[in-house]
C-alpha positions as CSV (number, residue, x, y, z in Angstrom):
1,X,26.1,18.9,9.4
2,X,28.6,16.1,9.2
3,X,28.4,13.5,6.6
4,X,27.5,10.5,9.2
5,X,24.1,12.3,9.6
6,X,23.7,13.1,5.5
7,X,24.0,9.3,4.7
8,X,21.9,8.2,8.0
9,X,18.7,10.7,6.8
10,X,19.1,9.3,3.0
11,X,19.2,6.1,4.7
12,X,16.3,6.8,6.7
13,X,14.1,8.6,3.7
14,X,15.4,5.4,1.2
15,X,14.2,3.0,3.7
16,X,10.3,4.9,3.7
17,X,10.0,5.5,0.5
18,X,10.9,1.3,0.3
19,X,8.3,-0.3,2.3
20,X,5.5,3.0,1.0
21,X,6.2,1.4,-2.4
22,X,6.7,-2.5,-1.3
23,X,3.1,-2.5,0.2
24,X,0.2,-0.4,-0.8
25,X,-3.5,-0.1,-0.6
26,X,-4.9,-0.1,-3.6
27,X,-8.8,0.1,-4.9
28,X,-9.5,-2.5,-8.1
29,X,-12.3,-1.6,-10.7
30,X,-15.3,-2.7,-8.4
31,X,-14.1,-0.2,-6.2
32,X,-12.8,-3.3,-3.4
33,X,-9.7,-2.6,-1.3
34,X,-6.6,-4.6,-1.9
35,X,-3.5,-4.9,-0.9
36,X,-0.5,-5.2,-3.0
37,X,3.0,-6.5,-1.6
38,X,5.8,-5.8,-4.3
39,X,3.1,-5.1,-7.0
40,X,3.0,-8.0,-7.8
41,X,1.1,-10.0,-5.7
42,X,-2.8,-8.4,-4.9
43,X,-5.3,-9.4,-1.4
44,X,-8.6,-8.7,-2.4
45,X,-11.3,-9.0,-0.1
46,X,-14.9,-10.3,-0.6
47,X,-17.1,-10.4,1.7
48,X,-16.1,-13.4,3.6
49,X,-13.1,-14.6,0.7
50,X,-10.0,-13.4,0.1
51,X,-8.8,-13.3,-3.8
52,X,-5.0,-13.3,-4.5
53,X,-3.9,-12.2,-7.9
54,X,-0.5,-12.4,-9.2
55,X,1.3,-10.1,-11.6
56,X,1.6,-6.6,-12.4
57,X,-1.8,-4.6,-12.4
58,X,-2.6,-0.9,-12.5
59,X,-5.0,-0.3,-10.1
60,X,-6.0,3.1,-8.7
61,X,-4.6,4.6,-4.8
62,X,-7.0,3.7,-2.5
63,X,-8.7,6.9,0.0
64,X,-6.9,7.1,2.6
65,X,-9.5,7.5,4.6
66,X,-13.1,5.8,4.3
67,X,-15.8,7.5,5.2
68,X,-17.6,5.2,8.5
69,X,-20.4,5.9,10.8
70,X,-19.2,6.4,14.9
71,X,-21.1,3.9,17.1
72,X,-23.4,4.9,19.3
């Protein structure tokens, strides 16, 4: 293995583990989705508003997946 393709697959696994932390999904105390962008800034969405928070807040992962019904 040369040393081009060492630095280009830390480059590679740098760059995910990046944007994984830059922008999450994250669940607040009500147990509402939002999304975070640098943890810092927080989306929350209800029902037909969107909140925006600012600063640093420790809120829980959110499921990755969410249990739905399949339409008929």
């Amino acid at each position: 293995m040369n040393i081009f393709s060492k630095v280009r697959g830390s480059f590679l696994i740098n760059k995910y583990k990046f944007w994984h932390w830059f922008f999450q999904w994250n669940q607040d105390d009500d147990s509402d989705i939002t999304f975070s962008v640098a943890g810092v800034v927080h989306f929350t969405k209800y029902k037909e508003h969107t909140v925006i928070r600012f600063g640093r807040k420790n809120y829980e992962r959110a499921p990755k997946y969410v249990q739905c019904k399949e339409s008929d």
